[in-house]
C-alpha positions in Angstrom: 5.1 -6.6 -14.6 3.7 -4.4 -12.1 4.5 -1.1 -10.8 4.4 1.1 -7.9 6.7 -0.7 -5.4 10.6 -1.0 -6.3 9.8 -4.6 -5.9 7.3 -5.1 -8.3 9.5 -2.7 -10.9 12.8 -5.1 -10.6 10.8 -8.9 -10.2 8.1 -10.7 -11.5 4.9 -11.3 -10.7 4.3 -14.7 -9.1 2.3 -17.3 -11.8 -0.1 -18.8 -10.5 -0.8 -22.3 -12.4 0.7 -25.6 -12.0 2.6 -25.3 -15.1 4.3 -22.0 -13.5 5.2 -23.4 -10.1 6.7 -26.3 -11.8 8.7 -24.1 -14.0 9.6 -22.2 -10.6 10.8 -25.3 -9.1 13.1 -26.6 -11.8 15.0 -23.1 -11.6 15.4 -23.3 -8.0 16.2 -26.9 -8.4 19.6 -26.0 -11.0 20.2 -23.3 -8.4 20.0 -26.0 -5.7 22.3 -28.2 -7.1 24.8 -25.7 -7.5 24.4 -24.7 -4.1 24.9 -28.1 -3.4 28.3 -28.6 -5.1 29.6 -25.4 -3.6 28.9 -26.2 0.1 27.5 -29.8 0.5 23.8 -30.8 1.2 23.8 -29.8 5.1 21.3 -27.3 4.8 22.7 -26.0 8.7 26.1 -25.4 7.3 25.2 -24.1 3.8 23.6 -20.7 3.9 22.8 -20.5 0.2 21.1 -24.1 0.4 19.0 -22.1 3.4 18.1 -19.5 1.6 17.1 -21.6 -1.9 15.0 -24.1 0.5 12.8 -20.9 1.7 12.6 -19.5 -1.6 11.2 -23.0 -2.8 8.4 -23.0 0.3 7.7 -19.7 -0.4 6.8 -20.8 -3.8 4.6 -23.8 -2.2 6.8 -26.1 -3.3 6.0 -29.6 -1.1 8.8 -30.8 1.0 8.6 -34.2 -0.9 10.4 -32.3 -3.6 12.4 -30.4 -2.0 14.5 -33.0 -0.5 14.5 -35.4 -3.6 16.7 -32.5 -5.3 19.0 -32.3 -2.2 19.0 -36.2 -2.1 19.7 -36.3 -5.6 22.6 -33.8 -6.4 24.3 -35.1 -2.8 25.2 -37.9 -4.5 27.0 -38.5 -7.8 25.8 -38.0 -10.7 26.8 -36.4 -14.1 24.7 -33.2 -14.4 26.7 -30.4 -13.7 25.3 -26.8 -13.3 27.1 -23.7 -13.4 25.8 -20.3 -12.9 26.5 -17.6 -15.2 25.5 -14.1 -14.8 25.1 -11.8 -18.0 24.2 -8.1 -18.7 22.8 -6.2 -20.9 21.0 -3.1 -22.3 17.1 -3.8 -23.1 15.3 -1.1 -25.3 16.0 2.4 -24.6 19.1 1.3 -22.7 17.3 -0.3 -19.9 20.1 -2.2 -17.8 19.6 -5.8 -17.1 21.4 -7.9 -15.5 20.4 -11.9 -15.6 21.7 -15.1 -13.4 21.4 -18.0 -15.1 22.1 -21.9 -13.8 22.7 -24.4 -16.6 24.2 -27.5 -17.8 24.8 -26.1 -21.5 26.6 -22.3 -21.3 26.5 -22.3 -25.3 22.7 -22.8 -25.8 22.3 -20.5 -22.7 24.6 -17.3 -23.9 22.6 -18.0 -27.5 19.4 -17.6 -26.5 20.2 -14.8 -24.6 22.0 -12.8 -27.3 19.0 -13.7 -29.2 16.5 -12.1 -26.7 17.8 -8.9 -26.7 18.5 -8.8 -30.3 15.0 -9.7 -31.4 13.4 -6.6 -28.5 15.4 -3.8 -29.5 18.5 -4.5 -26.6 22.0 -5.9 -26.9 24.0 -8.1 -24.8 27.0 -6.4 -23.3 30.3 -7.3 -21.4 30.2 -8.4 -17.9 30.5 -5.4 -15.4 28.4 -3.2 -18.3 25.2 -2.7 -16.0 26.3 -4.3 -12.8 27.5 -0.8 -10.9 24.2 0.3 -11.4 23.0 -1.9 -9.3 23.8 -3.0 -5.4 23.1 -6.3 -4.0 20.9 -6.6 -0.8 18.8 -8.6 0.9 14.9 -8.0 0.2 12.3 -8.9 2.2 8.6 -8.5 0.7 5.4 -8.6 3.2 2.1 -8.2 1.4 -0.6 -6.0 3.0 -3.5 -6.1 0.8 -6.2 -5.8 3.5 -3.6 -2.8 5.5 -3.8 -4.7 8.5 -0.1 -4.2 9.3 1.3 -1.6 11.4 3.8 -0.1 9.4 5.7 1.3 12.8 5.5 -1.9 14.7 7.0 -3.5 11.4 9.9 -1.0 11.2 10.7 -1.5 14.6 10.5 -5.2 14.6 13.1 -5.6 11.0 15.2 -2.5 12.5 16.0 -4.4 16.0 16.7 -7.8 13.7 19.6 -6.0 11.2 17.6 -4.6 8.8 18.6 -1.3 7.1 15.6 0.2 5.5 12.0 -0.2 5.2 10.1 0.7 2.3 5.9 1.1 1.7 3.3 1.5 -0.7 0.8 -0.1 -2.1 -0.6 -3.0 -0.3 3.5 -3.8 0.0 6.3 -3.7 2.3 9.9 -4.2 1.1 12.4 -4.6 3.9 15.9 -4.0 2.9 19.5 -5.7 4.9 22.8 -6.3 3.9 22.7 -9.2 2.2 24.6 -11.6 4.7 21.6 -10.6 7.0 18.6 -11.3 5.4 18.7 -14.6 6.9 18.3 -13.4 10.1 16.5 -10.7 9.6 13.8 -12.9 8.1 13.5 -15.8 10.9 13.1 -12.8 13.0 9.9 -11.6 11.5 8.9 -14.6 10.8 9.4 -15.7 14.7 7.4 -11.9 15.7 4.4 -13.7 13.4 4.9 -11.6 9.8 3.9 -13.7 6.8 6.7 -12.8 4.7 6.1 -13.1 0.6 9.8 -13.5 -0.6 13.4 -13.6 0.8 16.2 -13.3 -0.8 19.7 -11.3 -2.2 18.6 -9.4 -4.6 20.6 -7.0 -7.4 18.6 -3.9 -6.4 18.8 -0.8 -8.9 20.2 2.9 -7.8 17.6 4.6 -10.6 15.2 3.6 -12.5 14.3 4.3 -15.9 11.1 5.3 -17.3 10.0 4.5 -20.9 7.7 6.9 -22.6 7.6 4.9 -26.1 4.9 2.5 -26.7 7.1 0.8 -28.9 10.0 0.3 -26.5 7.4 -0.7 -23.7 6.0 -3.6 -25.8 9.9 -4.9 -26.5 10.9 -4.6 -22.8 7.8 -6.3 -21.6 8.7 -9.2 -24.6 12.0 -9.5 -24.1 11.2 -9.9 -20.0 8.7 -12.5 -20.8 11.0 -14.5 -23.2 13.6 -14.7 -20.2 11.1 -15.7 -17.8 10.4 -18.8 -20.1 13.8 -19.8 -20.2 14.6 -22.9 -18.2 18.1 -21.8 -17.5 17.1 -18.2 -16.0 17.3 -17.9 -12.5 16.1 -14.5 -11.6 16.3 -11.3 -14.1 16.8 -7.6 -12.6 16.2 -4.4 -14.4 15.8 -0.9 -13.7 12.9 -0.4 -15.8 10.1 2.0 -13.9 7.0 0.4 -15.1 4.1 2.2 -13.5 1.3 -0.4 -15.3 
């Protein structure tokens, strides 16, 4: 994890290897395929399918593979993905609320439970952590070099729908409702922005800072075991790491 930016407390950093951006792409692909079953394979008609194909090409996934999933769940065929979302209290009583897509919600809810027990957290109820949290769209624009005009940006995302913009260190993070961050990103996108990520996101309303070396190691353990797990979609937390 990395600190700083709101972003970088409540997602991961992007891996880098070819073993990562495979693992990336077989999440997005369960999360495809649900997408898929929910609103068909049109990607004009089917906003989520949209927004999972950008995600996917944001991650450099080639096109090649990103229609063989669309070509292969459009058809028939006996794997069925469901998303579940579950929520829970890391160490401390970090809140953390993960989206899962699997085929298999008894291996799934198992290995969750046994995250959190083994790192000092506990799997709660649904709805345990989830007020703490609001869903919006998040756009992320990285500015290493600070070539970007931070005023020419606002005005830019504020004229598409956005709500808020948000800076600091090397990043901007571009907040809308979440129905609009499809528009507000082909806007930026159209004004010549290189955007980093796009997406609905479960954004927190406070975050929590650990002071306990011990509880640090568990939280960054038990965030790393649900990054390895094939059947976790995206994890959000309101952890403050400032690392």
């Amino acid at each position: 994890m990395s600190g700083h930016s709101k972003w970088n407390n409540i997602k991961h950093k992007k891996e880098k290897s070819d073993a990562a951006k495979g693992k990336i792409f077989t999440k997005i692909g369960k999360e495809m395929a649900i997408a898929i079953r929910a609103g068909g394979a049109d990607p004009s008609t089917n906003s989520k399918l949209r927004e999972l194909i950008a995600k996917a090409k944001a991650n450099n996934v080639p096109n090649d593979n990103i229609d063989r999933v669309i070509k292969k769940f459009s058809g028939d065929n006996n794997i069925a993905f469901e998303e579940i979302i579950y929520e829970g209290y890391g160490p401390a009583g970090v809140a953390v609320i993960i989206k899962t897509a699997t085929d298999n919600r008894n291996r799934t809810a198992g290995n969750i439970r046994s995250y959190f027990s083994k790192f000092g957290g506990n799997l709660g109820q649904n709805g345990c952590v989830s007020y703490l949290f609001e869903e919006k769209g998040v756009i992320v624009i990285l500015d290493e070099d600070g070539e970007i005009d931070e005023d020419k940006l606002m005005e830019c995302a504020l004229e598409a729908g956005a709500s808020d913009l948000q800076s600091g260190e090397g990043v901007f993070e571009i907040f809308t409702e979440p129905d609009d961050v499809e528009a507000v990103r082909d806007a930026l996108t159209a004004a010549g922005y290189t955007l980093d990520s796009a997406e609905r996101s479960m954004v927190p309303n406070n975050t929590v800072a650990l002071s306990n070396d011990e509880d640090i190691r568990h939280m960054e353990l038990l965030l790393e075991k649900l990054d390895e797990d094939d059947d976790v979609s995206d994890v959000y937390h309101n952890w403050e790491n400032d690392d």
